[in-house]
C-alpha positions in Angstrom: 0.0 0.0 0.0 1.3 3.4 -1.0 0.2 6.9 -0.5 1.7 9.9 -2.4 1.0 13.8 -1.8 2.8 17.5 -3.1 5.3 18.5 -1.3 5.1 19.9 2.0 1.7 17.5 3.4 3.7 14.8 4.1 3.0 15.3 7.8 -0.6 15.4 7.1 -0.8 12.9 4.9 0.9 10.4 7.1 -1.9 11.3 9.8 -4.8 10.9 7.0 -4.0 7.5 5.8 -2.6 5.6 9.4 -5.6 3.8 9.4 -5.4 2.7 6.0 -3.7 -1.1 6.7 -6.3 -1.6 9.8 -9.2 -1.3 6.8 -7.2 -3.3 4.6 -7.1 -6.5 7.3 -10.5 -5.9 8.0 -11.9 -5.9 4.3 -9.5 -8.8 3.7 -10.8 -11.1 7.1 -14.2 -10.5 6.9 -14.3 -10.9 2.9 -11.7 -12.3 0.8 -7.9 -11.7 -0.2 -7.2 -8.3 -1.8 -8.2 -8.9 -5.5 -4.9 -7.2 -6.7 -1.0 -7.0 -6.0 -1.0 -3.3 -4.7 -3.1 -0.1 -3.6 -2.1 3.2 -4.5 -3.5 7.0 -3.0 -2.6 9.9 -4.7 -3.7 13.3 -3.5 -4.0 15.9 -6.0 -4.9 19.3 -6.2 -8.4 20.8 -8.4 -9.7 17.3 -9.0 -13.1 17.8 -10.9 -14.7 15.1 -8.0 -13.9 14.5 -4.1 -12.1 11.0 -5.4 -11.7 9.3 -8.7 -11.1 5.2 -8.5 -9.4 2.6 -11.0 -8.1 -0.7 -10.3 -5.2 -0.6 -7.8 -5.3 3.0 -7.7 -7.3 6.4 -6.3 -7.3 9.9 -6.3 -8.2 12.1 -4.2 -8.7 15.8 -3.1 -5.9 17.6 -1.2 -9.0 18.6 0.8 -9.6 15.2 2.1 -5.9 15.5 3.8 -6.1 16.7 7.5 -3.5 16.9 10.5 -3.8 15.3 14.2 -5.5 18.2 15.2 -8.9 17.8 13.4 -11.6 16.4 14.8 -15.0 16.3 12.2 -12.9 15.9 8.6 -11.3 12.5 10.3 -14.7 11.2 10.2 -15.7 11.8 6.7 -11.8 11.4 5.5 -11.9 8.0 6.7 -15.1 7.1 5.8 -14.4 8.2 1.8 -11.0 6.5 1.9 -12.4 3.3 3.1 -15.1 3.2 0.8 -12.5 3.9 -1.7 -11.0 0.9 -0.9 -13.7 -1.3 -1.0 -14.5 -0.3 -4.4 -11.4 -2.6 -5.4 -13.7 -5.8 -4.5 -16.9 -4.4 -6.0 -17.2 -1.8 -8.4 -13.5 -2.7 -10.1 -13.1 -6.2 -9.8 -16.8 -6.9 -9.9 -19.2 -5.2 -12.4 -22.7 -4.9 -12.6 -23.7 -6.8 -15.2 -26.1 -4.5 -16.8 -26.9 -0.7 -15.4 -30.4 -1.7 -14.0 -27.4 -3.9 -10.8 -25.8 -0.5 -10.1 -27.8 -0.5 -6.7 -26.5 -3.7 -5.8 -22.2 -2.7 -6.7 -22.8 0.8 -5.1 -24.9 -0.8 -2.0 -22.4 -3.7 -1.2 -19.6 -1.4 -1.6 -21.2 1.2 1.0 -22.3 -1.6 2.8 -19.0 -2.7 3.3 -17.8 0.4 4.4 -20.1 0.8 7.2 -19.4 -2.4 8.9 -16.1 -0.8 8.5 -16.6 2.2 10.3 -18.6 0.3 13.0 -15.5 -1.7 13.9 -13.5 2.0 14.0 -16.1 4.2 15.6 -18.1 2.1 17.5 -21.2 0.8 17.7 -23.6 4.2 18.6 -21.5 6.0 15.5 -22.5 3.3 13.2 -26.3 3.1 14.7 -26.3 7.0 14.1 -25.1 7.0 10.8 -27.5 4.6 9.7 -30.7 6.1 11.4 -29.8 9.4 10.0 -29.6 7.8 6.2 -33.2 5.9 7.5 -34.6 9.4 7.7 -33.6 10.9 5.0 -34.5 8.0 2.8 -38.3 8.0 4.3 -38.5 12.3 3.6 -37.3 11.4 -0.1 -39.0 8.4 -1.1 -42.5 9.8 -0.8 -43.7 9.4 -4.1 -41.5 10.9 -7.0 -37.8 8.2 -6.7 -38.2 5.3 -8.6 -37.1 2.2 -7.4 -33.8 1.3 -6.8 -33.6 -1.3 -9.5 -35.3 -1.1 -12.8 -34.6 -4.1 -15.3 -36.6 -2.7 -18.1 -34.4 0.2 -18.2 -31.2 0.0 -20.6 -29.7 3.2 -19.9 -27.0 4.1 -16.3 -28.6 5.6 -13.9 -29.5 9.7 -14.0 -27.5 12.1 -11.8 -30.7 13.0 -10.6 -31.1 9.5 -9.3 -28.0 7.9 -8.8 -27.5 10.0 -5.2 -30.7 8.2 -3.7 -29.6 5.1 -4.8 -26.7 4.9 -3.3 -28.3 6.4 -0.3 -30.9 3.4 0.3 -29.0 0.8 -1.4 -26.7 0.3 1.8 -29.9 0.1 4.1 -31.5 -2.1 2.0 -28.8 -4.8 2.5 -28.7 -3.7 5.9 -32.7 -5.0 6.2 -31.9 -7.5 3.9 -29.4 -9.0 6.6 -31.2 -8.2 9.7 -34.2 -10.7 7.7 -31.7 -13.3 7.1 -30.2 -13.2 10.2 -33.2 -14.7 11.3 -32.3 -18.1 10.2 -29.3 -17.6 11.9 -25.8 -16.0 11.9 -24.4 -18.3 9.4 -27.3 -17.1 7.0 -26.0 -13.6 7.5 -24.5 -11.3 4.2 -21.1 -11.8 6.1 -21.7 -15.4 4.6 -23.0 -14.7 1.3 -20.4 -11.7 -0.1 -17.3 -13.4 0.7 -19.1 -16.5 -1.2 -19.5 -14.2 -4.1 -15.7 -12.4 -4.0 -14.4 -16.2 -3.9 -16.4 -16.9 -7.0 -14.9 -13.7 -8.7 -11.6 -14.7 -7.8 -12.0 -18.6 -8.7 -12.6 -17.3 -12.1 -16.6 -18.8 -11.8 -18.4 -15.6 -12.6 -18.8 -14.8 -16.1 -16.6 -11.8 -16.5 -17.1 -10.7 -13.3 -20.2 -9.3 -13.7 -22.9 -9.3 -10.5 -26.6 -9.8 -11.2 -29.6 -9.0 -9.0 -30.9 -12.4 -10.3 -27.9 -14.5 -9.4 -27.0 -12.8 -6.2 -30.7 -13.2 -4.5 -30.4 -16.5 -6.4 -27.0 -17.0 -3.3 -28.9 -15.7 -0.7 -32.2 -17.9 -1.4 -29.6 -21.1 -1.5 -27.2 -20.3 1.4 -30.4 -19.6 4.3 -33.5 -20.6 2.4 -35.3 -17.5 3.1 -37.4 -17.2 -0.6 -36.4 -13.2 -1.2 -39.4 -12.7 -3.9 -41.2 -10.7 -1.8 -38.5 -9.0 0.1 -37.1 -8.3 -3.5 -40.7 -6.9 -5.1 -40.9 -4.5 -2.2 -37.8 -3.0 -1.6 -35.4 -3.5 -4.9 -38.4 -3.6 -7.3 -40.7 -1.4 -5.8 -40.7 1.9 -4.8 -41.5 3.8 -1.1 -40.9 3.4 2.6 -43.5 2.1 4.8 -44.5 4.1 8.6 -46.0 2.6 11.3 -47.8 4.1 13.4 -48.7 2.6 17.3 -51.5 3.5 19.9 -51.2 2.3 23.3 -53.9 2.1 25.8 -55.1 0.3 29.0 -58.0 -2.0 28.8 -59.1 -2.0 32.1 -61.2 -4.8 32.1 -58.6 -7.1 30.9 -55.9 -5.3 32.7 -53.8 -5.2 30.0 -52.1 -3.0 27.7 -53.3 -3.2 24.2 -50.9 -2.0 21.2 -52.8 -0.9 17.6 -50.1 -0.6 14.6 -51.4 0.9 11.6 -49.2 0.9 8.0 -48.8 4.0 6.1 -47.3 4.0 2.2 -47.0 7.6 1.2 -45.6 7.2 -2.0 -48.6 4.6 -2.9 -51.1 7.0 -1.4 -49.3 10.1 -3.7 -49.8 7.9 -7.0 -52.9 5.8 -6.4 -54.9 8.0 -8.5 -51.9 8.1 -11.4 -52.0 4.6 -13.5 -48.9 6.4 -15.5 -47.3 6.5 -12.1 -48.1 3.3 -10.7 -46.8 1.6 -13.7 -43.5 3.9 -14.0 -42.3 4.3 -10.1 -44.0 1.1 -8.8 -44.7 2.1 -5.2 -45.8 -0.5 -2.9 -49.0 -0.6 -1.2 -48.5 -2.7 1.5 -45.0 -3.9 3.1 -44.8 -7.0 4.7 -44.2 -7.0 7.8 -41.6 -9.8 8.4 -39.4 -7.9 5.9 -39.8 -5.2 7.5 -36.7 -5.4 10.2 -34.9 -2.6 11.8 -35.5 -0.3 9.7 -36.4 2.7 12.3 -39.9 4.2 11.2 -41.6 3.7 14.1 -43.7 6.4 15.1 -45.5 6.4 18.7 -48.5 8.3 18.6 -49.6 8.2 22.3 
């Protein structure tokens, strides 16, 4: 592993990428081997994006670089840098295999990263992160985001798009998991991704290319769990659902007595719109049992 900077940040930059080999044991323990002989960071000055990544190799923004004295840019420099190096397992070494599985490169890749960041920060860091991206998925998928994954459509994802894609991506996988974890901890995504980066690196999938199909076809054969519906809801389909609870005390049974109710705002703000219904594909009713931390709750009395 290498890192290279202008003149004069070498201080910083030693202080910017220290935890750079603790993210490369962890990626390459809880995964599989490194897919290639070497890593490279170079920091450069005016690059047109925040990072730019290529096999074995990334650029990045001088303003990524901080000193021992920061306290807030450590946590989005290291987050960025180790997403940047999961990107070598899936995004460079493994493909989508047509633009419709961007969702599921981007998400495993992000995915990655915050398991990452959980074994850095801790556990209430990680738990914040993700219930922050919970809300801000559920105020943008009211209605007007299509799903995450569209088959029919031949063409990469928009710029208008791509953002909240890669936003909910990660948290599907992160329901996804809680849902298989069910069947037990062997059953878990920590089981089925390292199955897949063997299979890239075993020279058994077809140019490397990852499929929606084939990789719920993995999970459906290592736990069992049938993802069809899982899938139709929140990779097919479109919208978050909200709960909302009443609590009150039956006093003739003596007992307290919870009422859940469902909400779909993004069915309820296209039900009267076939065009809509056909394009966006917003779900009317989630089940329940896929339904697992996924922090919507909202407690009415």
């Amino acid at each position: 592993m290498h890192a290279f900077c202008l003149p004069g940040l070498e201080a910083s930059l030693e202080c910017t990428v220290s935890f750079m080999r603790s993210a490369m044991t962890f990626f390459s323990t809880d995964f599989t081997a490194y897919p290639f002989g070497s890593h490279k960071l170079v920091f450069v000055d005016e690059l047109p994006t925040q990072r730019f990544d290529s096999s074995t190799l990334s650029l990045v923004s001088c303003s990524l670089l901080h000193d021992s004295s920061a306290i807030e840019q450590v946590y989005e420099t290291r987050l960025s840098l180790a997403h940047a190096l999961a990107c070598q397992w899936i995004g460079i070494n493994i493909i989508q295999k047509a633009w419709s599985d961007t969702w599921l490169v981007n998400g495993i890749g992000l995915y990655m990263t915050g398991l990452f960041t959980k074994r850095l920060f801790g556990t209430n860091e990680y738990l914040f992160r993700l219930k922050k991206d919970m809300d801000r998925v559920v105020k943008l998928d009211i209605g007007t985001q299509p799903p995450i994954c569209r088959p029919t459509f031949m063409e990469p994802p928009d710029s208008s798009s791509l953002p909240f894609i890669n936003l909910k991506s990660p948290i599907v996988l992160h329901v996804l998991d809680r849902r298989l974890g069910k069947s037990g901890a062997l059953h878990s995504l920590l089981r089925i991704i390292p199955k897949i980066f063997r299979s890239a690196l075993e020279g058994d999938m077809v140019e490397n290319a990852l499929s929606t199909q084939s990789f719920l076809r993995t999970c459906r054969k290592t736990s069992g769990f049938d993802p069809r519906t899982f899938a139709d809801q929140w990779i097919y389909g479109s919208g978050c659902p909200k709960f909302h609870f009443n609590i009150a005390f039956n006093k003739k049974k003596l007992v307290v007595e919870f009422t859940m109710k469902q909400e779909c705002p993004a069915f309820i703000a296209n039900q009267d719109d076939p065009v809509a219904l056909a394009l966006l594909k917003p779900v009317s009713f989630f089940d329940v049992s896929t339904v697992v931390y996924f922090g919507m709750s909202k407690m009415l009395k």
